[in-house]
C-alpha positions as CSV (number, residue, x, y, z in Angstrom):
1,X,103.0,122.8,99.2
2,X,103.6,122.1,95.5
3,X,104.3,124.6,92.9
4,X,101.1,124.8,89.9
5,X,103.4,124.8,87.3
6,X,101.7,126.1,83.8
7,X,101.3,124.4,80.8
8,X,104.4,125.8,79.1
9,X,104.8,122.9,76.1
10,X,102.0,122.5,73.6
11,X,101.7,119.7,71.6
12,X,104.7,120.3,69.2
13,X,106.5,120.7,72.2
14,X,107.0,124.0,71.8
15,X,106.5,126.3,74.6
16,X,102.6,127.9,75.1
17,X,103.4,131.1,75.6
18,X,99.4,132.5,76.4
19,X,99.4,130.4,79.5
20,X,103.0,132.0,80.1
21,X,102.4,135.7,79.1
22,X,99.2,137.7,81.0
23,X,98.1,140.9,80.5
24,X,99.3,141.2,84.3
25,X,102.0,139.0,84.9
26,X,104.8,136.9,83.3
27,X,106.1,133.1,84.2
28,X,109.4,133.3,85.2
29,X,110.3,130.3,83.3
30,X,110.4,133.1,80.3
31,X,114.1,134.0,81.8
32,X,115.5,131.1,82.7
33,X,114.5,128.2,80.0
34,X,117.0,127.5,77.2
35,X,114.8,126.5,74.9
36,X,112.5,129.9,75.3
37,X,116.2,131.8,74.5
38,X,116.9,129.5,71.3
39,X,113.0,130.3,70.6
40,X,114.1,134.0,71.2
41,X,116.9,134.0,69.0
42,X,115.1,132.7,65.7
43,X,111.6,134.4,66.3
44,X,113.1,138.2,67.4
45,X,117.1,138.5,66.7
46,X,116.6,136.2,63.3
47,X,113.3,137.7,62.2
48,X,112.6,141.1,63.2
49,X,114.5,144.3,63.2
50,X,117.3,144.5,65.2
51,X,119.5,147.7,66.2
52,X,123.5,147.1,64.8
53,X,125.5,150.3,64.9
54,X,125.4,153.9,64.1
55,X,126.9,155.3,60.6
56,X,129.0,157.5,62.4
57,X,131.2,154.7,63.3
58,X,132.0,153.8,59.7
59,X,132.5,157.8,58.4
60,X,134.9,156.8,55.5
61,X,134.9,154.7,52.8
62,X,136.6,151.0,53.2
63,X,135.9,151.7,57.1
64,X,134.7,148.8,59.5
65,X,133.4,147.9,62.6
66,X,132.4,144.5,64.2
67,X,129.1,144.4,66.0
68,X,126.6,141.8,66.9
69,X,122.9,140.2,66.5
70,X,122.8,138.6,69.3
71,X,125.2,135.8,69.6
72,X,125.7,136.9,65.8
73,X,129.7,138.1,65.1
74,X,128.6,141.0,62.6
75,X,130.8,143.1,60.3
76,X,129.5,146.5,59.6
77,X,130.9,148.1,56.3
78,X,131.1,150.8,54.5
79,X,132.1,150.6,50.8
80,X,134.1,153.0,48.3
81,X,130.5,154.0,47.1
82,X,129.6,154.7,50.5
83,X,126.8,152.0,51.0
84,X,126.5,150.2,54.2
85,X,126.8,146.7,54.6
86,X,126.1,144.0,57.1
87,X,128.3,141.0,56.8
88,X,128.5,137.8,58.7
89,X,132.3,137.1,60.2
90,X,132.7,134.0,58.8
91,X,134.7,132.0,55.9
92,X,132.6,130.7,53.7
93,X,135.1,127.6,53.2
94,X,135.8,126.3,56.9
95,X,134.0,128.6,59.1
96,X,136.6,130.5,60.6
97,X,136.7,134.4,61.6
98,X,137.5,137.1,59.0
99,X,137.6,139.9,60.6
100,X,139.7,139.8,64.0
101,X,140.0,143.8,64.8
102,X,137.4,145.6,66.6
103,X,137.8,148.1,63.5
104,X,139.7,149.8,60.9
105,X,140.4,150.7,57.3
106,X,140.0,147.8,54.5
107,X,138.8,147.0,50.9
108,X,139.1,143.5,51.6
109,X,138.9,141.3,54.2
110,X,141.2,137.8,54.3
111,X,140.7,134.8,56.2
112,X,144.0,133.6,58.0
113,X,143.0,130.1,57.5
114,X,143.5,129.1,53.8
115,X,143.8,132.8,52.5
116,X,140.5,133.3,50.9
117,X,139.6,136.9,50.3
118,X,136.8,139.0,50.2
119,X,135.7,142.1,49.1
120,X,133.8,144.2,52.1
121,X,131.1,143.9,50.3
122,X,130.8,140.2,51.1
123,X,131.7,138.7,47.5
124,X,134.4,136.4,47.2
125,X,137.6,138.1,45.4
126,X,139.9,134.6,45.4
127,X,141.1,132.2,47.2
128,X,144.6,130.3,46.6
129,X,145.9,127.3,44.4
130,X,143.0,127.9,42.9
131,X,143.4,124.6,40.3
132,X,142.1,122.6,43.0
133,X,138.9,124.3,42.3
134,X,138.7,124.1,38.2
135,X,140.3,126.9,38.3
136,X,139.8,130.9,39.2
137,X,136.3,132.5,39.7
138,X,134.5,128.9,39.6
139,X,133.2,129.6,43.0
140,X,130.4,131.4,43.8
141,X,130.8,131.8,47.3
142,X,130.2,134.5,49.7
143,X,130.2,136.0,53.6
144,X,127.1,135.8,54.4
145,X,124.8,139.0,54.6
146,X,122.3,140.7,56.4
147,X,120.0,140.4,53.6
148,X,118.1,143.7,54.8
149,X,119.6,146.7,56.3
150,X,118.1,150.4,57.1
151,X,119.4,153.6,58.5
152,X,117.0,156.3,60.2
153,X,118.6,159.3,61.8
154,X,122.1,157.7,61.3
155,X,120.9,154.3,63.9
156,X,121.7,151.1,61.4
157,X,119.2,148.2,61.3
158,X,119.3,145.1,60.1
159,X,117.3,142.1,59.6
160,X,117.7,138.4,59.0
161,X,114.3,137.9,57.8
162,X,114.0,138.4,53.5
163,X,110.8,140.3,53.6
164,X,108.6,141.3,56.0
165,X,107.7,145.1,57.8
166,X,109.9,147.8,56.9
167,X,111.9,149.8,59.3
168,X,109.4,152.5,59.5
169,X,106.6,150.2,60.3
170,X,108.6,149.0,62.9
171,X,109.9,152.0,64.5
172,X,106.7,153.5,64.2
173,X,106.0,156.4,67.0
174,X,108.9,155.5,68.2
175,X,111.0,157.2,65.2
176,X,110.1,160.4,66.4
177,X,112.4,159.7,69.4
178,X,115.4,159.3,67.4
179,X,114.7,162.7,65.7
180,X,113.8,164.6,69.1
181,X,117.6,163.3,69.8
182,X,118.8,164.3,66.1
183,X,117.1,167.4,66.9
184,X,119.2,168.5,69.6
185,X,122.4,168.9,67.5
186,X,123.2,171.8,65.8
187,X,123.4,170.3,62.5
188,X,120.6,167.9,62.8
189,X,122.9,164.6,63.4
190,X,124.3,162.6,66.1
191,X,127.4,160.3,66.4
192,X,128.7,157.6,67.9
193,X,132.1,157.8,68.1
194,X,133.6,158.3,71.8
195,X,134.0,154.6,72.5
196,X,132.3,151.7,73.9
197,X,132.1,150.0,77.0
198,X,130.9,146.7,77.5
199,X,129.2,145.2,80.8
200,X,129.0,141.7,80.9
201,X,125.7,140.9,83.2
202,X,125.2,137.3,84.4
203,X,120.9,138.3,83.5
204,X,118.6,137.4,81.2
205,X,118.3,140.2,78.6
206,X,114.9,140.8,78.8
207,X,115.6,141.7,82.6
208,X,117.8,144.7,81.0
209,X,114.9,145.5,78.2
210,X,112.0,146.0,81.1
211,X,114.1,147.7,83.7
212,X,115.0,150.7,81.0
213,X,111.9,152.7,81.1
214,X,110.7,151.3,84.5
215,X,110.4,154.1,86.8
216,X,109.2,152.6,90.2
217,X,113.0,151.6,90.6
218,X,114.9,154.5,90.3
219,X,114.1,156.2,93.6
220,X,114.8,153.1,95.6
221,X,117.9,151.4,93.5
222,X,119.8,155.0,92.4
223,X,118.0,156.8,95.6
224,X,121.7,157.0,97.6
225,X,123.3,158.4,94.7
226,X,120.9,161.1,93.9
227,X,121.1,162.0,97.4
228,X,124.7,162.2,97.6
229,X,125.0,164.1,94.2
230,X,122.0,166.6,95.0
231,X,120.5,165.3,91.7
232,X,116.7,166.0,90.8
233,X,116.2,163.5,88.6
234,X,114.8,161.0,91.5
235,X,112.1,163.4,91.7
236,X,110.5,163.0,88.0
237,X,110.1,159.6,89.4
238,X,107.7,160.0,91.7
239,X,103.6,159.5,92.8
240,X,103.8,163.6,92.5
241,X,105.6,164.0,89.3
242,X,103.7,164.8,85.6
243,X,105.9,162.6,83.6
244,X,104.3,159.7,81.9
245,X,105.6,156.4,81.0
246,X,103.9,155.4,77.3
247,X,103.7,152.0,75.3
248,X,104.8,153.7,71.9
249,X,103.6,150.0,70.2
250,X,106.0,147.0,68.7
251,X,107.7,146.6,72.2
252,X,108.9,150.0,72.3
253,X,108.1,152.7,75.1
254,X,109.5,155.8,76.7
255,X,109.7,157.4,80.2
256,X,108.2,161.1,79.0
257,X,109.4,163.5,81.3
258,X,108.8,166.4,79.3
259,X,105.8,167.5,81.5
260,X,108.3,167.9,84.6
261,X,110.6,170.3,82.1
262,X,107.6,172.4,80.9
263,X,106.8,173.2,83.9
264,X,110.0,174.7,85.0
265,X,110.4,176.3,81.3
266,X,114.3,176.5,82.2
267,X,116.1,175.3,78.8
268,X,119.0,173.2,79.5
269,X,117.3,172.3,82.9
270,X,116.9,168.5,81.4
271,X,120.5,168.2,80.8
272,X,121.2,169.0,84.7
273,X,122.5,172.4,84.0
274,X,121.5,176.0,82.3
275,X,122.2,177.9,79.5
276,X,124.5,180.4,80.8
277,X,127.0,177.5,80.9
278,X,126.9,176.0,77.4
279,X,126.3,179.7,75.9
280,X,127.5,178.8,72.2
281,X,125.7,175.7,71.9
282,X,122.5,177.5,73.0
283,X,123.3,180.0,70.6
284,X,123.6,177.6,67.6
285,X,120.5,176.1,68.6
286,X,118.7,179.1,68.6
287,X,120.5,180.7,65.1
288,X,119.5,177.3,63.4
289,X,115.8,176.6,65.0
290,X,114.5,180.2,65.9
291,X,111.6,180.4,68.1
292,X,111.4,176.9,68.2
293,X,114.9,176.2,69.7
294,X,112.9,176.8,73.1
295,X,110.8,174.5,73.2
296,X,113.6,171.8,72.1
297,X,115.8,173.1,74.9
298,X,113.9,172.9,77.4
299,X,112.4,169.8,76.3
300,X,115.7,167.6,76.1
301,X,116.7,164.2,75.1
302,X,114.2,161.2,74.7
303,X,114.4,158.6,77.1
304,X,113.7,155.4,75.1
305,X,113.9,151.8,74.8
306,X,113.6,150.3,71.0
307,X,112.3,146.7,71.2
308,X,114.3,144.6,70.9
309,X,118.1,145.8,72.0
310,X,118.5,149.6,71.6
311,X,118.0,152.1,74.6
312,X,118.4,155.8,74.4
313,X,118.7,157.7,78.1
314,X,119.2,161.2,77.0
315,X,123.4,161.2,77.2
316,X,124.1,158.3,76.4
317,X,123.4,154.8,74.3
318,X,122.8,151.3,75.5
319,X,122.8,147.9,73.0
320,X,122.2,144.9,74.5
321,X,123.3,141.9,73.7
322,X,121.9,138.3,74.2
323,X,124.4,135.3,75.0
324,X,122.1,132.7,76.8
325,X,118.6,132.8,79.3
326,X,121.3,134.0,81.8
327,X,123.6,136.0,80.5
328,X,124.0,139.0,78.6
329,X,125.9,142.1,77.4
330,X,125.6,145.6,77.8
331,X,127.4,148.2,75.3
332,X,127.4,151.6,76.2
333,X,128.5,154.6,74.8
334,X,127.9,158.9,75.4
335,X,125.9,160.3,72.7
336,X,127.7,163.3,70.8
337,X,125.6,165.9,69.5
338,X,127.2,166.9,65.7
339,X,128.3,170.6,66.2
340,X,128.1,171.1,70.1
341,X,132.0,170.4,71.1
342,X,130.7,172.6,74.4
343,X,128.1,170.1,75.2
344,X,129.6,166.7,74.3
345,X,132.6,167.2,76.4
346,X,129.9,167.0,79.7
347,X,127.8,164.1,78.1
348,X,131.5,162.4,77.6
349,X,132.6,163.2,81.4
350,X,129.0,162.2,82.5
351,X,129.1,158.8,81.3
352,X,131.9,157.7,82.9
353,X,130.4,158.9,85.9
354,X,127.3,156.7,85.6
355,X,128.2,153.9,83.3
356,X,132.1,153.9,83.3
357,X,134.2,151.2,85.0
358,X,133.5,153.0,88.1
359,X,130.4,154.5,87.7
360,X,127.3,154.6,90.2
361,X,124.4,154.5,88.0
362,X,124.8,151.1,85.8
363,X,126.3,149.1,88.8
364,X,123.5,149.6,90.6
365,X,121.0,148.5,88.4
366,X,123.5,145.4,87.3
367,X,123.1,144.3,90.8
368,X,119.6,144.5,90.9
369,X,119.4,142.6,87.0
370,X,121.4,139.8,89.1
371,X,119.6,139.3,92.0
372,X,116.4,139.4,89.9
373,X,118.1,136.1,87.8
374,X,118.9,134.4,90.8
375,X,115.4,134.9,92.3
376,X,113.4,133.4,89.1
377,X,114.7,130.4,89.4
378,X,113.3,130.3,93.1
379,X,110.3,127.7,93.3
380,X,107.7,130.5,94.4
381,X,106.6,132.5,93.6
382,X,106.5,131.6,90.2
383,X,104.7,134.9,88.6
384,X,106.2,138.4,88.6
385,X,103.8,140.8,89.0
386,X,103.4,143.2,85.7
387,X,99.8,145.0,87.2
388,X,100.7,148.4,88.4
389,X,99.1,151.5,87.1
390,X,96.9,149.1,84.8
391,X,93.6,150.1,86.7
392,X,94.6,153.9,85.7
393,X,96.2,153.3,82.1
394,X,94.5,156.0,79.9
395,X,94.9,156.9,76.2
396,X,96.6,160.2,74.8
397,X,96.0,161.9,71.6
398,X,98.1,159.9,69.6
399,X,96.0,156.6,70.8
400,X,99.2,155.3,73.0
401,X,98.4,153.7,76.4
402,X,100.1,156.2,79.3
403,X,100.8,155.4,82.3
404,X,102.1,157.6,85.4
405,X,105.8,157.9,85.5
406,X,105.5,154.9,87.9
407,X,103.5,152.4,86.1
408,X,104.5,149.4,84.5
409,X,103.0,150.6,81.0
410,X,106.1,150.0,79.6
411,X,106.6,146.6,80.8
412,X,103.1,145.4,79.6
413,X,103.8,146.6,76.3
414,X,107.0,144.7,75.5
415,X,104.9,141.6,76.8
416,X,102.5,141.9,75.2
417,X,104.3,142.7,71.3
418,X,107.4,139.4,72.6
419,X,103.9,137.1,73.1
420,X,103.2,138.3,69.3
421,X,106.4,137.4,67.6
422,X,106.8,134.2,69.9
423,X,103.5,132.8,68.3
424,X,104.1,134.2,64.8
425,X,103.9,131.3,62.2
426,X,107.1,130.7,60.5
């Protein structure tokens, strides 16, 4: 039998994404086609909003940390004024790498090529023998820059792209998941600072992006693990539990399991434990919010993926990190709540647990991103299958589409806003 292959180039050769992208199922040509990922990387990671790094990571003046657009070597900067800056690692005489450690403490920055130097702001301080030039300060040369970059609730975003929608337009409802996290610390901030890990996954990254707030997978992929540990949480994923799973808009959606925790009422039940055993972080929650602090303790962290890198599971923070349509990079880190040393401590030792070198959680779902990249490039089928829960998608008060905890609401959401940027006019 032969494969009916779709009509993926239109007549400027570039790939037609409507006969790619259905309201009920994706080509799986979208994972594995080079020329869709160099599409990606200039229509989403060099146009739209992308998460960088977290302000917490730069907390004093002169400080630095390299991060990534994509493929994109990024220096993140903060300046004696104590602005934040985005800053391409790259000479702007012969291309090579400014900035060689992961981080540290400078004002400057100097290229081990030919010696040019440059202030962390980007501009060009010197650069030697400078009488083959005309002379000092006749070059105006840079690093290159981020050209816009916004911070909400500490999370640093930047964009290629001169103009276009600001980072609240973009964020939209999903901003209010960053301050249900901010929320939870006693003095209203999180950081970033117990390290990273990085998982390098041999996957297409949009394979990472779906499977964050798909909950039909957790009771089958993690189902061993929850059994062994006694863990509840496979049980908020289920035809029986309340939780929802909600297209928040602009690729962005959340598994809300708040519905499971208010019906237990328990406060610190979301975090796996109760309050009797984090007593002065409970207390500082409840001397700085009052009557409300119940409502936020029992309610807990978001669970939330940011279109199109950043992922927030309660604990802890995922970035990932496109290299080509078949490989990818995961960075992962615990959340720390600002002011809860008695909590961060567990969200520390938890991580490593799920997501560290040996832990059971992010393995298990790396082996299922893998197997799904070797099955799209299988001849047939050729579809994957994005229908379930559509017949039974409502609408809640806010006007987002819901879903049951699992439906593939998500899924059809980040479909549905990628078809929109892929056929943007430039």
């Amino acid at each position: 039998m032969t494969a009916t292959v779709p009509n993926t180039a239109a007549p400027d050769s570039r790939p037609d994404y409507a006969s790619l992208i259905h309201p009920d199922r994706v080509h799986g040509s979208l994972y594995t086609d080079p020329r869709i990922f160099a599409e990606e990387l200039e229509r989403i990671w060099y146009r739209s909003w992308v998460y960088v790094g977290h302000v917490s990571e730069v907390p004093q003046p002169n400080d630095y940390v390299r991060k990534n657009i994509g493929p994109q070597d990024i220096v993140m900067t903060r300046d004696r004024a104590g602005d934040v800056h985005l800053l391409l690692n790259r000479c702007a005489h012969r291309a090579n790498l400014v900035c060689e450690d992961a981080h540290g403490n400078s004002g400057s920055f100097r290229c081990p090529y030919h010696g040019w130097t440059y202030r962390n702001t980007g501009e060009l301080l010197g650069y030697p023998y400078n009488k083959g030039y005309g002379g000092k300060g006749k070059l105006e040369l840079g690093m290159g820059r981020v050209p816009r970059v916004e911070t909400y609730q500490g999370f640093v975003f930047g964009s290629f792209a001169e103009d276009g929608p600001s980072l609240a337009e973009h964020l939209g409802a999903a901003a209010g998941e960053l301050d249900r996290l901010a929320r939870l610390s006693p003095e209203g901030e999180i950081e970033l600072n117990a390290g990273w890990l990085k998982h390098r996954t041999r996957a297409n990254w949009k394979l990472l992006a779906e499977n964050e707030t798909d909950g039909y997978h957790p009771q089958f992929v993690h189902g061993s693990i929850f059994s062994v540990t006694g863990s509840p949480i496979g049980a908020l994923y289920s035809d029986q539990s309340t939780a929802v799973t909600r297209n928040l808009g602009n690729g962005h959606s959340e598994n809300d399991l708040r519905p499971e925790f208010r019906k237990f009422g328990e406060p610190m039940r979301w975090f796996g434990t109760t309050e009797e055993r984090v007593p002065d972080y409970v207390a500082k929650m409840r001397e700085k919010h009052g009557d409300a602090a119940e409502e936020i303790l029992i309610e807990g962290a978001p669970h939330v993926m940011i279109f199109p890198n950043l992922f927030i599971a309660e604990i802890q923070v995922f970035v990932i990190q496109p290299l080509s349509a078949d490989e990818c990079i995961q960075h992962s880190t615990a959340v720390q709540l600002k002011g809860a040393p008695e909590l961060n401590k567990r969200m520390v030792s938890q991580s490593i647990g799920s997501v560290g070198p040996a832990g059971m959680l992010l393995a298990d779902d790396t082996e299922m991103y893998e197997r799904n990249q070797r099955g799209v490039a299988m001849l047939q089928p050729e579809w994957l299958d994005l229908r379930r829960g559509l017949h039974r998608e409502q609408v809640d008060e806010r006007g987002l589409k819901i879903g049951t905890a699992t439906d593939e609401t998500g899924m059809r959401g980040f479909w549905s806003h990628y078809r929109t940027l892929m056929e943007a006019d430039k």
